[in-house]
N, C-alpha and C positions, 0 to 999 in steps of 0.2 A: 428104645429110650434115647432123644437127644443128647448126645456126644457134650457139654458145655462147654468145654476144650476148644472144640473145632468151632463150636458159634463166636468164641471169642475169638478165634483166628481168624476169620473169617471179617471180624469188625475192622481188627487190627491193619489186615491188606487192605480194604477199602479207605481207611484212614491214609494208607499210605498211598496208596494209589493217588488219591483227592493231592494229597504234597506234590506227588513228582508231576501232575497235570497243571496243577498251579506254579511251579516253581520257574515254569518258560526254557528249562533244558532240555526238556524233551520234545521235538518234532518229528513229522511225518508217519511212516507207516509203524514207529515206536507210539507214539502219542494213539494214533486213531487203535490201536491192539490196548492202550491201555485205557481207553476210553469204551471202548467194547466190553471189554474184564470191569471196570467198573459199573458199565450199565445193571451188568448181571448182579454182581454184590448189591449192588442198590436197590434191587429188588429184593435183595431176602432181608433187609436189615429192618424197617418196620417190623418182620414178622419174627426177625430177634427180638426187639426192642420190647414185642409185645410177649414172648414167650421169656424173658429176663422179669421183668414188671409182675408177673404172672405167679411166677417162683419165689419173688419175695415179696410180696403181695401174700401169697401163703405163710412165707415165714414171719412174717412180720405178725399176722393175724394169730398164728400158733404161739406167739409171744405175748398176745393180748389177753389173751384166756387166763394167763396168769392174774389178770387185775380183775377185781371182783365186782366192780365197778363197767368194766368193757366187754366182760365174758360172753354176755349176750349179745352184743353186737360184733364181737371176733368170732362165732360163734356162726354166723349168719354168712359173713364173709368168707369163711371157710368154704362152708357150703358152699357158694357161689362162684369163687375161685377155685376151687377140685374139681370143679363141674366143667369148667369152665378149659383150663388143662389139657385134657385130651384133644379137643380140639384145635388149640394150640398147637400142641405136639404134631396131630395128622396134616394139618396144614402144611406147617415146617418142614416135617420130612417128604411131603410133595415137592414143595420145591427145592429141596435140596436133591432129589432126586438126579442121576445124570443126564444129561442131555444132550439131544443129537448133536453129532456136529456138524450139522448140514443146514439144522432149524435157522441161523439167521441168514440162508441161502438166499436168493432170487432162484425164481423156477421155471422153469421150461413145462408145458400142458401140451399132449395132445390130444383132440378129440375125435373119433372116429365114429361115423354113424353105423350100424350095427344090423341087427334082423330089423327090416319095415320098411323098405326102399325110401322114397322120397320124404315120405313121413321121421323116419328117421334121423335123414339130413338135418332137415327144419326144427328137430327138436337136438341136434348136434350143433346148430346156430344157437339154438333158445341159452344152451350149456357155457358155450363161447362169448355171449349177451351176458349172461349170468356172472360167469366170472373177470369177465371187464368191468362192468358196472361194480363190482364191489373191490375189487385193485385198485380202482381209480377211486371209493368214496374211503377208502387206504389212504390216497395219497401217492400210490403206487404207478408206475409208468406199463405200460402194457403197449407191446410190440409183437404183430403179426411176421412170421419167418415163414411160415410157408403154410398157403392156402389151396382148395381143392373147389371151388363152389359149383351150386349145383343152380340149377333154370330158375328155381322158386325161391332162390336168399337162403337158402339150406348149403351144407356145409357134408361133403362125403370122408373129409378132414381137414382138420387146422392146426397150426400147432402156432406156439405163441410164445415171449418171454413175459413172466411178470416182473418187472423189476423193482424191488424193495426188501430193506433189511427185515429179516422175519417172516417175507414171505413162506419160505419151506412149513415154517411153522404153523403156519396159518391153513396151508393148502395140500398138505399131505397127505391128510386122509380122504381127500377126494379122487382116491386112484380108485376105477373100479368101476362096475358094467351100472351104469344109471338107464332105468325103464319109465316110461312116458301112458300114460293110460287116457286117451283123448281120444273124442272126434276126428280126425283126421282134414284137413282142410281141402284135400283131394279127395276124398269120400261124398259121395253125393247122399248115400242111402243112412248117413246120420249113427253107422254104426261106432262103435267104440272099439280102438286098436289099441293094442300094444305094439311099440316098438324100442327099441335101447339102441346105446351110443355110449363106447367105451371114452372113459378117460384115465390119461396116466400123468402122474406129477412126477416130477424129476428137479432133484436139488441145480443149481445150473454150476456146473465145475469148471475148476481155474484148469490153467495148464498144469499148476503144479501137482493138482491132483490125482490127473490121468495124464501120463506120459503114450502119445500116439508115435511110434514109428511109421516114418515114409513109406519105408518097405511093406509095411501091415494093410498099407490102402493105396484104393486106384480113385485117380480123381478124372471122372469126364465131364465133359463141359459140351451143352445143346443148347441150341434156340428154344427159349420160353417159350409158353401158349398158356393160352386161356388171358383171361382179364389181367392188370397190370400196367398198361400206361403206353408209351410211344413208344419205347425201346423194343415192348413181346414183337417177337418173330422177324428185328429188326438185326440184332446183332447176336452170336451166342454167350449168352451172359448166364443160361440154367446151368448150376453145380449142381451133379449127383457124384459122393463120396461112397464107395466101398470100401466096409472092413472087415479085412479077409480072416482075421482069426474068430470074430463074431459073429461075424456073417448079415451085420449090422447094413444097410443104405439108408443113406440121405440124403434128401436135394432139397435145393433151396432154388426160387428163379423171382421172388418177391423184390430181392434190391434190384435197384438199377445199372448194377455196374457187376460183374465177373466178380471181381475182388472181394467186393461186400457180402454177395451169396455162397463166395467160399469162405468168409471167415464166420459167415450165421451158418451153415453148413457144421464146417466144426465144431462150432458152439455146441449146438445141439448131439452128435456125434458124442463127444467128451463126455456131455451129460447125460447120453445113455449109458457108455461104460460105466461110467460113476457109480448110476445108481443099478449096474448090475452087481458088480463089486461091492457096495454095502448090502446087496438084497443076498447074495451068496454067506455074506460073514454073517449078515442077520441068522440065516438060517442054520448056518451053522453053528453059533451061541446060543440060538433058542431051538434045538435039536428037538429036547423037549416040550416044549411049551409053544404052544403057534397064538401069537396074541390077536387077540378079536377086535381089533380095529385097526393094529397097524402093519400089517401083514404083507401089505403094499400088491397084492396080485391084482391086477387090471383086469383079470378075467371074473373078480368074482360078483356077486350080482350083491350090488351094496346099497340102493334107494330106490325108490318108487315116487313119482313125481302124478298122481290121481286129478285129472281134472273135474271131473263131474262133481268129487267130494270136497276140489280145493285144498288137498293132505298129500303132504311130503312126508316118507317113512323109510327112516332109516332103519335098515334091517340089522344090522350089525349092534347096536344098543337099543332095537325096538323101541326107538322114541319116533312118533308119527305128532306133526303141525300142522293146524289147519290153516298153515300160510302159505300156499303153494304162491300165489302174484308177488308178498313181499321177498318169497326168498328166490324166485328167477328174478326177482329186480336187483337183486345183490343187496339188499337191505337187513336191517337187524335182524332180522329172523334167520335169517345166513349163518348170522355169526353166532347166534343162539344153538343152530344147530353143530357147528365145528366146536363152538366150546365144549359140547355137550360129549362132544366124539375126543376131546382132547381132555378132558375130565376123566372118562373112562378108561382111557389108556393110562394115565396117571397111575389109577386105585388100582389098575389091573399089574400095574409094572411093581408097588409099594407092597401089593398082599402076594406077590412073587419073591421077594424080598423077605417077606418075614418067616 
């Protein structure tokens, strides 16, 4: 049952919020935290607004039956506003639901091609394709930190930042083994392969969230190779970072300058501890209960991308689309299918809950 209490607290801070943003006393990183906190309130307040309206909309109608005159018309409205109610309700406590604190993150992707040699690669580009095209029709800034390519525009890894608020939220549940069911464009004899290509999402962490000791890591610094510009093999500008208590590496040789691929180096570094440390607590709060879509293991086999049928299926909510071109284009069907996985985490975290 809806708390009224807390819906009305709930009005009340965002009211207040809306003063001290208006008021011009508040600047900098106070203003942009309080503009954050309100964007959030602002989304649940229609579906107060409409869950208030709802409740007296009832009483009002229970008031009407009295009159012998409106009985039959208070009477109907009833009906249609009780009905109406639960809805309301299930709504509401979805999004008042908690939420991560990582969701209005920017994210760090990497992609790795998998069983199927080259065919692999090319469908770990298609992956990489995929999720640029729809970062960018986001609005989203998408930065390459370090690259692996292969002879054929195939990709044996890549790893990327998306930059935008919400990203996390958007792109989370794409950690996980994606399989490709195609002709092969190296196959002469027309048969149909399977091959997959891991990808893992990682919220992208501040400093303040993971604290790295000096001591914990070794930083070597080599001449880049492979593709990259006038500087490969010119000066040694590649960082690979060891860390010793996770046993973590990574290197960065994409920027042009030392400095720059040791500060995308850490970046990415940070935001793997990060998200080992929330996937450790996760597991440990949900001891019991391992949830079916946000689970976060990269190893597990979570889509099938079918081209002869033109069907993307997701295994994990058994919803299969017969849009496989729009959703490697990053288009609406994309985002039909992440709603569809960020829906079922919802009802799955709410009926936990009750």
């Amino acid at each position: 049952m809806i708390i009224e209490s807390k819906l009305r607290d709930i009005q009340r801070r965002a009211a207040e919020i809306a003063e001290q943003m208006n008021s011009g006393t508040v600047t900098g990183d106070e203003l942009s935290k309080l503009a954050r906190e309100y964007s959030r309130l602002n989304e649940l307040l229609p579906l107060i607004d409409e869950y208030f309206q709802t409740v007296q909309g009832i009483a009002d109608a229970k008031e009407m039956q009295n009159d012998a005159e409106l009985r039959d018309i208070a009477t109907e409205q009833l009906v249609e506003l009780n009905h109406r109610l639960p809805d309301v309700e299930r709504k509401l406590q979805i999004a008042l639901l908690p939420r991560d604190a990582a969701d209005d993150n920017s994210v760090i992707m990497e992609i790795r091609a998998g069983v199927g040699g080259e065919e692999s690669a090319l469908f770990a580009g298609d992956l990489y394709n995929q999720y640029k095209s729809y970062a960018l029709r986001k609005g989203w800034k998408v930065e390459v930190i370090e690259e692996n390519p292969t002879s054929l525009h195939g990709y044996k890894e890549i790893v990327f930042k998306i930059d935008g608020v919400g990203a996390y939220a958007r792109m989370k549940f794409e950690s996980g083994i994606h399989r490709v069911q195609r002709v092969p464009e190296t196959e002469a004899g027309g048969r149909i392969h399977t091959s997959a290509a891991s990808v893992a999402v990682m919220p992208e962490a501040k400093e303040i969230d993971v604290v790295i000791e000096d001591k914990d890591i070794r930083i070597d610094v080599f001449r880049a190779s492979g593709a990259g510009g006038q500087h490969v093999n010119k000066t040694d500008s590649a960082i690979r970072i060891t860390h010793f208590p996770s046993g973590i590496v990574v290197t960065c040789q994409n920027e042009r300058s030392q400095f720059q691929n040791k500060a995308s180096a850490m970046a990415v570094l940070r935001s793997k501890l990060y998200e080992k440390q929330r996937l450790e607590q996760q597991n440990a709060s949900n001891s019991s209960r391992r949830s079916m879509v946000g689970s976060g293991d990269r190893s597990e086999k979570i889509r099938t991308y079918n081209f002869p049928e033109q069907r993307v299926t997701d295994h994990r909510i058994k919803l299969t689309l017969y849009k496989l071109d729009d959703i490697l284009a990053g288009g609406a069907a994309l985002d039909e299918m992440i709603d569809a996985l960020i829906s079922a985490d919802q009802l799955e975290r709410l009926a936990a809950m009750e």
